[in-house]
C-alpha positions as semicolon CSV with decimal commas, in nm:
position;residue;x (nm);y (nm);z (nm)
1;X;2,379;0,190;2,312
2;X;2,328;-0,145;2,208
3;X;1,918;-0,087;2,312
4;X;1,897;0,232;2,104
5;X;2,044;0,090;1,788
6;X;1,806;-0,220;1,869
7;X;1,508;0,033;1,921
8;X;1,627;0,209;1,579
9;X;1,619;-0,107;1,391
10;X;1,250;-0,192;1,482
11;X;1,150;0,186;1,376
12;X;1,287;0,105;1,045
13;X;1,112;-0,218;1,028
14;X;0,769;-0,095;1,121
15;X;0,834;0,169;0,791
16;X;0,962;-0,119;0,568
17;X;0,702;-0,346;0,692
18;X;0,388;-0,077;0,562
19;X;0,643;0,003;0,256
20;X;0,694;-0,395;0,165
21;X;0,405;-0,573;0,340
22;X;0,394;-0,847;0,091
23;X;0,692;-1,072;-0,040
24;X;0,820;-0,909;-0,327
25;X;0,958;-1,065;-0,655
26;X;1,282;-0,996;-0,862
27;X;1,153;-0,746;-1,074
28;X;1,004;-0,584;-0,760
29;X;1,323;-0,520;-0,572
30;X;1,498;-0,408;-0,893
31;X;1,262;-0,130;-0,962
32;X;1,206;-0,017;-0,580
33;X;1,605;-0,002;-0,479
34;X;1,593;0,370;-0,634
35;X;1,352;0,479;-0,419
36;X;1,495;0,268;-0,047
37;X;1,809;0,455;-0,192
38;X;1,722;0,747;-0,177
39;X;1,521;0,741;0,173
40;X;1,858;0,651;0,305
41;X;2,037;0,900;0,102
42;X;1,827;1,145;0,291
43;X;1,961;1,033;0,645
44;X;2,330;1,127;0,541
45;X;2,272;1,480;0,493
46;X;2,240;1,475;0,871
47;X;2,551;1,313;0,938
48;X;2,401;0,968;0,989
49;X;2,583;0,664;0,818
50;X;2,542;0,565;0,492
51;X;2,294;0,250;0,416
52;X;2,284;0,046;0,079
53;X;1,943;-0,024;-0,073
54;X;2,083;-0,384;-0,141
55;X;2,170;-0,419;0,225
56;X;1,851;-0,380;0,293
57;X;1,595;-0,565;-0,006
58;X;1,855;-0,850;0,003
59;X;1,849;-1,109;-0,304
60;X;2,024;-1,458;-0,204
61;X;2,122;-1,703;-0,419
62;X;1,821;-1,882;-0,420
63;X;1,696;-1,618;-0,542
64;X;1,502;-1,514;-0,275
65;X;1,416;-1,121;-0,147
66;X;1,386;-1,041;0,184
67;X;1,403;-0,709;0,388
68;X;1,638;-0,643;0,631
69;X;1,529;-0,382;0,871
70;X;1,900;-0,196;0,967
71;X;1,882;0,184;1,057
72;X;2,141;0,450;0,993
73;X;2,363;0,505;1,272
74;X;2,474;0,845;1,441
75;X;2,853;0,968;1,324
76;X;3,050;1,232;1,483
77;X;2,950;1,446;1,160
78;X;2,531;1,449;1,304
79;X;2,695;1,699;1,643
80;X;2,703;1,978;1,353
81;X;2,490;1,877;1,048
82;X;2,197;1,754;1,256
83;X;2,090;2,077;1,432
84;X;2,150;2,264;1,087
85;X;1,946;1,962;0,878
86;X;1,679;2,012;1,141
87;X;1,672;2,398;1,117
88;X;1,683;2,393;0,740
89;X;1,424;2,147;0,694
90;X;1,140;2,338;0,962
91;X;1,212;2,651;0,703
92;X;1,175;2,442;0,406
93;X;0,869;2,307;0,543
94;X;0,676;2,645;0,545
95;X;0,631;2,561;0,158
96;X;0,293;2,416;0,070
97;X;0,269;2,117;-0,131
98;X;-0,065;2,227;-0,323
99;X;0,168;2,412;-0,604
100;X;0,361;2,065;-0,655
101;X;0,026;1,916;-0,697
102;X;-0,132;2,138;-0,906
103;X;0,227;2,217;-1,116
104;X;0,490;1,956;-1,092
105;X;0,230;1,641;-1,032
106;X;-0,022;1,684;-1,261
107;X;0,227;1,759;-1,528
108;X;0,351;1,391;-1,465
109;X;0,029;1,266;-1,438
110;X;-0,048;1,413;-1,766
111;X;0,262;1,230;-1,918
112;X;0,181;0,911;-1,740
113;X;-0,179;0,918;-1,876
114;X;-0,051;0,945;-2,262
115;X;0,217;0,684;-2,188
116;X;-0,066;0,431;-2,075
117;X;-0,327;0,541;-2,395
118;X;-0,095;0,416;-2,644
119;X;-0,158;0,049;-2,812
120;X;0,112;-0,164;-2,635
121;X;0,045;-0,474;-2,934
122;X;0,161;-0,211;-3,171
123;X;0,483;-0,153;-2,975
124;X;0,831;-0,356;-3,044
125;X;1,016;-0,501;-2,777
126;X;1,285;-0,319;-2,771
127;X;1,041;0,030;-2,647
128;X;0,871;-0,186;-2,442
129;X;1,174;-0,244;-2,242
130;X;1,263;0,164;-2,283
131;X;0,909;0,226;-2,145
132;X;0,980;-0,015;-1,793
133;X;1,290;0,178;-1,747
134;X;1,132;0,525;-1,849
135;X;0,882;0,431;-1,571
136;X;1,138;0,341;-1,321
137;X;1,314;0,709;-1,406
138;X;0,954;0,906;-1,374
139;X;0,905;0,745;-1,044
140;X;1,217;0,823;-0,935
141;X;1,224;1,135;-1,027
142;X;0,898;1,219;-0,869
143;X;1,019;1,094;-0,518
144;X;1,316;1,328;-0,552
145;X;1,180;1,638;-0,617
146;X;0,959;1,598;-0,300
147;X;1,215;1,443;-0,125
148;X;1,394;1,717;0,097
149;X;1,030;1,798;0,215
150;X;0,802;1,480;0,220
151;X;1,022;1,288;0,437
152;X;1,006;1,555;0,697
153;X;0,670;1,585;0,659
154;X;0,596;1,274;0,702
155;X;0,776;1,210;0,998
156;X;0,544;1,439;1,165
157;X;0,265;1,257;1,058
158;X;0,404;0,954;1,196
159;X;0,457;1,090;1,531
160;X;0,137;1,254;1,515
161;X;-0,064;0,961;1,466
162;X;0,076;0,783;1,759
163;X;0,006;1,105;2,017
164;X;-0,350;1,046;1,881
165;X;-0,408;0,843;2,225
166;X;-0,337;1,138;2,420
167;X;-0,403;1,456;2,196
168;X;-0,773;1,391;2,081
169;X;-0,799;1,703;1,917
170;X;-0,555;1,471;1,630
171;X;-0,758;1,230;1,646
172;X;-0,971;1,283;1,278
173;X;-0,707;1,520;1,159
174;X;-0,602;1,486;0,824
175;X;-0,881;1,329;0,682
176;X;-0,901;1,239;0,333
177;X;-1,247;1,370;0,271
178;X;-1,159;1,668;0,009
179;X;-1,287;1,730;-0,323
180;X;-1,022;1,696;-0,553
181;X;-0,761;1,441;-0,380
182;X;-0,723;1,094;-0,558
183;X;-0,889;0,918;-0,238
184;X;-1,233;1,092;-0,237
185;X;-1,235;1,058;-0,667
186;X;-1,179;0,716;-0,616
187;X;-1,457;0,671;-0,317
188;X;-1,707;0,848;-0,558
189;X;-1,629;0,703;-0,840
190;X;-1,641;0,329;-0,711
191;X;-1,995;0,462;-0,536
192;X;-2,140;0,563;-0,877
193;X;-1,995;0,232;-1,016
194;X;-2,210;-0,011;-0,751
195;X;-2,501;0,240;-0,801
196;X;-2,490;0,102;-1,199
197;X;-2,442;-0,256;-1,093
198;X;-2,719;-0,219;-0,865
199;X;-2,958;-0,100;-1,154
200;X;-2,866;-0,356;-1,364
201;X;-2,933;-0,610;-1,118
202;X;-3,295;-0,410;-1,009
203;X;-3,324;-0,419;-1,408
204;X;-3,259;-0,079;-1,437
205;X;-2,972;-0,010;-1,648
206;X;-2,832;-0,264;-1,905
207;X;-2,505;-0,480;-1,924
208;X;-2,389;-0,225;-2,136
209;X;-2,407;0,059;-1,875
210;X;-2,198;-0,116;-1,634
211;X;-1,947;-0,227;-1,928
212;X;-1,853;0,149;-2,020
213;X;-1,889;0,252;-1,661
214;X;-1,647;-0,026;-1,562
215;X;-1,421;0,083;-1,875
216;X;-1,442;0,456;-1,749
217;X;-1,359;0,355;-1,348
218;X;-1,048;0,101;-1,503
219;X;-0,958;0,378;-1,685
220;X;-0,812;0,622;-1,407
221;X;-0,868;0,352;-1,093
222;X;-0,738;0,008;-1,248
223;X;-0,341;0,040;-1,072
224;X;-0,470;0,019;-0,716
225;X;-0,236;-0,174;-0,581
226;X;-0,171;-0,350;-0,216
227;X;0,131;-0,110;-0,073
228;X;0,196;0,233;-0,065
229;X;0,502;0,211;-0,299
230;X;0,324;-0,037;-0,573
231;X;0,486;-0,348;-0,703
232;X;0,488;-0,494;-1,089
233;X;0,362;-0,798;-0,922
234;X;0,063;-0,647;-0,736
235;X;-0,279;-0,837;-0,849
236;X;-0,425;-0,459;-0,961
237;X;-0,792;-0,420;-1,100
238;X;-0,592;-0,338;-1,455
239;X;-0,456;-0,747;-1,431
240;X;-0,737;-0,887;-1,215
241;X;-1,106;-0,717;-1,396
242;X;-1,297;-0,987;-1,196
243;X;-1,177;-0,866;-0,857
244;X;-1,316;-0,507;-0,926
245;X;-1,667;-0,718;-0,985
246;X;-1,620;-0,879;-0,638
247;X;-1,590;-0,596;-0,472
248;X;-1,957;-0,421;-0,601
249;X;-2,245;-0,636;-0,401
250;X;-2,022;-0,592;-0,073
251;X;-2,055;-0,202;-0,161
252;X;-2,407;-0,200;-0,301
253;X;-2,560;-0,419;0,009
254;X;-2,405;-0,123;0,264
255;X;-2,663;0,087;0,418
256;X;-2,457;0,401;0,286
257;X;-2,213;0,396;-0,023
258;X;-2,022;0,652;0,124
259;X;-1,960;0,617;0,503
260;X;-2,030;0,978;0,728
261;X;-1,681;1,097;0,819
262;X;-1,663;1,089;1,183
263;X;-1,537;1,408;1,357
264;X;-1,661;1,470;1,712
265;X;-1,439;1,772;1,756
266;X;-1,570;2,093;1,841
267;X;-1,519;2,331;1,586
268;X;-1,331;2,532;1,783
269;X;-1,104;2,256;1,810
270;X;-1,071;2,219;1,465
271;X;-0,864;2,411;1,180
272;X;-0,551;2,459;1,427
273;X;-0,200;2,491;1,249
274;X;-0,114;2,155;1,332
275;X;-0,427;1,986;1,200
276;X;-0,382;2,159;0,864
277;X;-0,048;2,046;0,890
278;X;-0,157;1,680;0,965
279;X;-0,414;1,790;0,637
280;X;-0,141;1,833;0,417
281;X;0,098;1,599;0,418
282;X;-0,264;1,364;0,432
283;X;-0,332;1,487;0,059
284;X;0,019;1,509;-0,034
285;X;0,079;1,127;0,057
286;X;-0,230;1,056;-0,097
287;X;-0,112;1,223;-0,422
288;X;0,227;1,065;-0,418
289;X;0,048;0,720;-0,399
290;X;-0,145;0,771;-0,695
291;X;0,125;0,922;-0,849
292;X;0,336;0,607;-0,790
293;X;0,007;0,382;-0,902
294;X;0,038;0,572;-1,242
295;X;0,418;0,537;-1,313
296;X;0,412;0,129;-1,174
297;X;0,104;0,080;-1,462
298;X;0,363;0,271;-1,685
299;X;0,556;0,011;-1,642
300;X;0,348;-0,312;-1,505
301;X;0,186;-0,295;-1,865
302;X;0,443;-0,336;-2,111
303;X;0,645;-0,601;-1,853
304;X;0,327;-0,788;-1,898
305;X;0,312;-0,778;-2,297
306;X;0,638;-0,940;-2,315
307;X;0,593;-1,210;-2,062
308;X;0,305;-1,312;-2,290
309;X;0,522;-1,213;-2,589
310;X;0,841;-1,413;-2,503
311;X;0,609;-1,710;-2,349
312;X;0,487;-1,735;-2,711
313;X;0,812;-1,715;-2,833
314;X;0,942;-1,993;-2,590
315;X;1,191;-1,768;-2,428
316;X;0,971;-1,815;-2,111
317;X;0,763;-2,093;-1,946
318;X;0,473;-1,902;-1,887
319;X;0,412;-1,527;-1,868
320;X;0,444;-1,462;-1,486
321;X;0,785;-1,590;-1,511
322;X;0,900;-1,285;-1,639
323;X;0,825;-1,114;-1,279
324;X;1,091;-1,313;-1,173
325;X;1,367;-1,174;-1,392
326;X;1,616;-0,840;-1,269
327;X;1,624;-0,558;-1,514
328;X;1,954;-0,657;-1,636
329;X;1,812;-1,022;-1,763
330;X;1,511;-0,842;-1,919
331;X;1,756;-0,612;-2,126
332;X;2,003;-0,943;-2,182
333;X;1,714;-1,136;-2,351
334;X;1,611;-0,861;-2,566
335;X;2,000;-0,797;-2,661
336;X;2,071;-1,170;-2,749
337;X;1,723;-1,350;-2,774
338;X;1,833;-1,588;-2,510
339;X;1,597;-1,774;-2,273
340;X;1,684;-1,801;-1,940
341;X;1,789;-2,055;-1,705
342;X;1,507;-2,201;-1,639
343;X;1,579;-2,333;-1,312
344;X;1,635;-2,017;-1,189
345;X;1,306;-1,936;-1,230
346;X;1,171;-2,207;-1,110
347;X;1,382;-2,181;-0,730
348;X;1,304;-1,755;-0,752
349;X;0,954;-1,818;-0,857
350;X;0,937;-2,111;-0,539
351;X;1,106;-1,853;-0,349
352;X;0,817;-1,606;-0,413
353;X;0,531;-1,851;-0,355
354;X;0,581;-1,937;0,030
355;X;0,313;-2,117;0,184
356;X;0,079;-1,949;0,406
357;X;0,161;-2,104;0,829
358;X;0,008;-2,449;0,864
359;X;0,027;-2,427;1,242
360;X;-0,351;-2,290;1,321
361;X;-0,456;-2,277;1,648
362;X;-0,771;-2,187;1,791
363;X;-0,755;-1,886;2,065
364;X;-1,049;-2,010;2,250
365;X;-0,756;-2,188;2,471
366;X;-0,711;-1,828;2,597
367;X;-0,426;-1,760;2,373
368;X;-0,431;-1,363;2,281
369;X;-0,305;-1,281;1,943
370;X;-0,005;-1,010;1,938
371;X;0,010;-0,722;1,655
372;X;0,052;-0,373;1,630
373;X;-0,186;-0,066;1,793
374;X;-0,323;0,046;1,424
375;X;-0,597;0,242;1,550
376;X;-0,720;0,294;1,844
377;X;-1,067;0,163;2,043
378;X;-1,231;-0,140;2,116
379;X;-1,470;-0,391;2,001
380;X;-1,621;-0,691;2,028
381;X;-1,781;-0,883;1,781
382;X;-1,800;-1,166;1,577
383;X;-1,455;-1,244;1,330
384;X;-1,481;-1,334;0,936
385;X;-1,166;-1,443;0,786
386;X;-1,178;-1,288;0,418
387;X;-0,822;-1,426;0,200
388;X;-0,933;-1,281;-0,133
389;X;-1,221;-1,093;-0,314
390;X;-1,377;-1,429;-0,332
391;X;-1,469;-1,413;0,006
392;X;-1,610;-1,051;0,026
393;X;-1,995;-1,109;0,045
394;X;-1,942;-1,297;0,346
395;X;-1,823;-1,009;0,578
396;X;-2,181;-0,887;0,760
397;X;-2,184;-0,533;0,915
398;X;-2,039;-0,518;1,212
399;X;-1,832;-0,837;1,223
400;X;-1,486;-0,824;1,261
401;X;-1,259;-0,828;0,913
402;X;-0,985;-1,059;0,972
403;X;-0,752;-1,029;0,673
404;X;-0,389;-1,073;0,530
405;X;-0,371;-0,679;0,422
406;X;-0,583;-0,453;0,250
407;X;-0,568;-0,211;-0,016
408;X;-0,828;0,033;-0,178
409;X;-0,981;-0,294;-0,350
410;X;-1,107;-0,409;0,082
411;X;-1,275;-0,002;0,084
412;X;-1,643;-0,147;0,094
413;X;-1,537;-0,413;0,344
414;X;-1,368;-0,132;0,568
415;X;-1,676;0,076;0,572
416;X;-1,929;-0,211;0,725
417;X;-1,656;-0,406;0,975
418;X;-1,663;-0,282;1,341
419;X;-1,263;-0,386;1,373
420;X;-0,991;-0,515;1,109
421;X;-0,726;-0,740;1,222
422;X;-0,447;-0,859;0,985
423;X;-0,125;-1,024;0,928
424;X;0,066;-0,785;0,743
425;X;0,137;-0,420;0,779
426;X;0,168;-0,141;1,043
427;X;0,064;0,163;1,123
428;X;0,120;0,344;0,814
429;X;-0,026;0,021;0,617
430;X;-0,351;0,105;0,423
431;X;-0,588;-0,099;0,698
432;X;-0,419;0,114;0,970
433;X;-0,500;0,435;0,791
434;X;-0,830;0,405;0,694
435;X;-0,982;0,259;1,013
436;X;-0,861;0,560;1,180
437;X;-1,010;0,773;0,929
438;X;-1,342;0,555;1,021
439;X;-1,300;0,530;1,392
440;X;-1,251;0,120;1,418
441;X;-1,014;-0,072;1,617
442;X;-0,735;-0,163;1,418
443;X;-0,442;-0,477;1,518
444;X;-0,183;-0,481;1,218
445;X;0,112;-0,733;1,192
446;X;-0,006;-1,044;1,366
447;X;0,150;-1,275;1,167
448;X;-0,120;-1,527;1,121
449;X;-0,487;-1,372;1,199
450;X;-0,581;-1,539;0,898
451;X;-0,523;-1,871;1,023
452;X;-0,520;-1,839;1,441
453;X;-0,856;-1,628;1,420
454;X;-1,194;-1,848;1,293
455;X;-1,479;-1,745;1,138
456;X;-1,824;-1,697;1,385
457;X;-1,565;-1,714;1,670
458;X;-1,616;-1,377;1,903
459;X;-1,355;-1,156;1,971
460;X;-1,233;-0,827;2,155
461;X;-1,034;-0,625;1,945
462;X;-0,791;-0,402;2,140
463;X;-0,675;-0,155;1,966
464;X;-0,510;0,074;2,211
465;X;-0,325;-0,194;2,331
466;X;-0,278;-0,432;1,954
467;X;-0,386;-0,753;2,113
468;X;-0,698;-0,959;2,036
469;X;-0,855;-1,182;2,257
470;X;-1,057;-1,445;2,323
471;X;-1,453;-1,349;2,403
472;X;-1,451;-1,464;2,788
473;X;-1,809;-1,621;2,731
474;X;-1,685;-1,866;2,444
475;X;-1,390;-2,027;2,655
């Protein structure tokens, strides 16, 4: 019993791990215990035990946040609700989630999209603060209505993608290649962006081009954050403009702007029930991501005026500081005009910071590196560590992208690397996801790639079996 709950608890981590892959702040865990919440909410329906959301994104005194990977536990109550949950939700599931998207979705998206075209200068404090919690609501909201079927649904696409290894005909299902879904927009839209840079450097097209081109992308494209469920604190395009400039010579120096989709099925092979399954829930996760992009920039916005607002007004040190604050603190400094304790913030905001591992070590002694089977394949090639968008012209095709996560931001870097390796994430994380939809090796959650693996070192990437070793001709 005691190695099933144990085997339980690392399910739930591998989920919380792609969910939280990064160390989250105050403000963070405040506006993302609705959601854990809920998950867990879910679970008792089916007679399993009852989790807290605190129990699991734990704030210590110190004020820091960690997650605590604990799964629900069978109760005598799962001999009779489980086989009825289990019945009940394979009925529900018949629905399609295209009328949600087209209905139910877009008419949030519609409301999000006013929200963020209003002048937040113009806007007083106290709606500022009523727009972070209207935010917090909409998301909310949104994850419940698609609750009692996108948890399901995703469950199957969880244990889909690990029978990939043995069920090719899975293998490229559920591709994100469609028209209309947020993924392909964004894909074009960054592609006709690094066409306009490219003009203006060829001479082509003037600065002016690329500035309302770049306002136009920023405009739908500028909340991509780092995790599936994004953070306040994530450094988005919309925060970090120069990052979204980084990121066009990597994509304009590719041979293609828009990799070729692989799928080596047959096309008799393809189109099956359970591929358009694996379709579906593809789009609809894709659409509740951007959805949740939308209603976090509802919200990252405004909590970003009044950091600079109240940092002007000496309630706060500097602006960030007000990531570091719960909900409750925001809305007690607006009541009484109070700073706070400013060693609080200091020990949360050290908290936050943690230093990356010092303890490098070279695997040419014949050390392998450890993670998780991402995606499957192998390759060997040549490693570049990349840390930020700094970095991103150094990545040649075909080397291996050695990173701490990714997020849509790393696309062009993902579509000219022959293998990613990084610290963070699983197999739900964003690397994991789209090198399977490109057919690379993938080794999530090593820990410390960044630091164990050097740059114009060769490597094997394994990723059927999530190790990475040593090339045997440079020990």
């Amino acid at each position: 019993m005691e190695k099933l709950r144990s085997w339980a608890d690392r399910q739930v981590g591998v989920m919380l791990a792609d969910y939280f892959p990064k160390p989250l702040t105050v403000l963070d865990r405040d506006i993302s215990l609705g959601i854990v919440q809920a998950t867990f909410d879910y679970a008792v329906r089916f007679g399993f035990s009852r989790i807290k959301a605190a129990d699991i994104l734990v704030l210590d005194e110190s004020g820091a946040v960690t997650v605590h990977a604990r799964s629900p536990w069978l109760t005598g109550r799962c001999i009779y609700r489980l086989p009825i949950g289990v019945v009940t939700t394979l009925l529900g599931m018949r629905h399609r989630p295209s009328e949600w998207i087209r209905n139910d979705l877009q008419s949030r998206l519609r409301e999000f999209a006013a929200l963020l075209g209003g002048h937040l200068a113009e806007v007083s404090d106290a709606d500022l603060v009523a727009l972070i919690q209207h935010g917090v609501a909409l998301r909310e909201a949104m994850f419940a209505s698609r609750r009692r079927h996108f948890l399901p649904s995703f469950t199957i696409k969880i244990v889909a993608d690990q029978l990939t290894r043995s069920l090719p005909n899975l293998t490229h299902a559920g591709d994100l290649t469609g028209q209309d879904n947020p993924t392909a927009v964004f894909r074009r839209d960054l592609q006709r962006l690094a066409l306009i840079w490219q003009q203006v450097v060829d001479g082509g097209a003037s600065a002016d081009e690329l500035d309302r081109a770049t306002a136009t992308f920023m405009a739908t494209h500028g909340g991509r954050g780092q995790t599936f469920i994004p953070l306040v604190s994530d450094p988005v395009w919309d925060t970090h403009p120069g990052d979204l400039l980084a990121v066009l010579p990597a994509l304009a120096l590719s041979d293609s702007h828009v990799p070729a989709m692989p799928n080596p099925l047959p096309a008799t092979k393809r189109g099956g029930a359970l591929s358009r399954r694996l379709s579906e829930i593809s789009i609809e996760r894709d659409w509740m991501a951007f959805g949740y992009e939308q209603a976090t920039r509802v919200m990252r916005n405004p909590v970003r005026v009044l950091g600079a607002r109240w940092t002007e007004a000496d309630l706060l040190k500097n602006p960030d500081d007000v990531m570091h604050l719960r909900l409750i603190e925001i809305e007690h400094i607006l009541a009484t005009g109070t700073p706070p304790d400013p060693d609080l913030i200091a020990a949360r905001r050290s908290a936050f910071t943690r230093p990356p591992p010092t303890s490098a070590t070279l695997t040419a002694s014949g050390e392998d590196l450890h993670g998780v089977s991402a995606a499957p394949g192998s390759f060997t090639g040549v490693a570049r560590v990349v840390t930020s968008p700094t970095d991103f012209a150094s990545l040649q095709r075909g080397e291996i992208l050695v990173c701490q996560m990714t997020s849509p931001a790393w696309l062009p870097l993902l579509m000219v690397a022959g293998a990613v390796v990084s610290d963070l994430g699983g197999i739900l994380s964003h690397a994991a996801i789209v090198a399977r939809e490109f057919g690379i090796p993938a080794v999530t959650g090593t820990g410390d790639a960044t630091v164990r693996l050097i740059s114009g070192v060769t490597y094997e990437v394994d990723g059927d079996a999530g190790i990475v070793r040593p090339h045997i001709a440079d020990l």
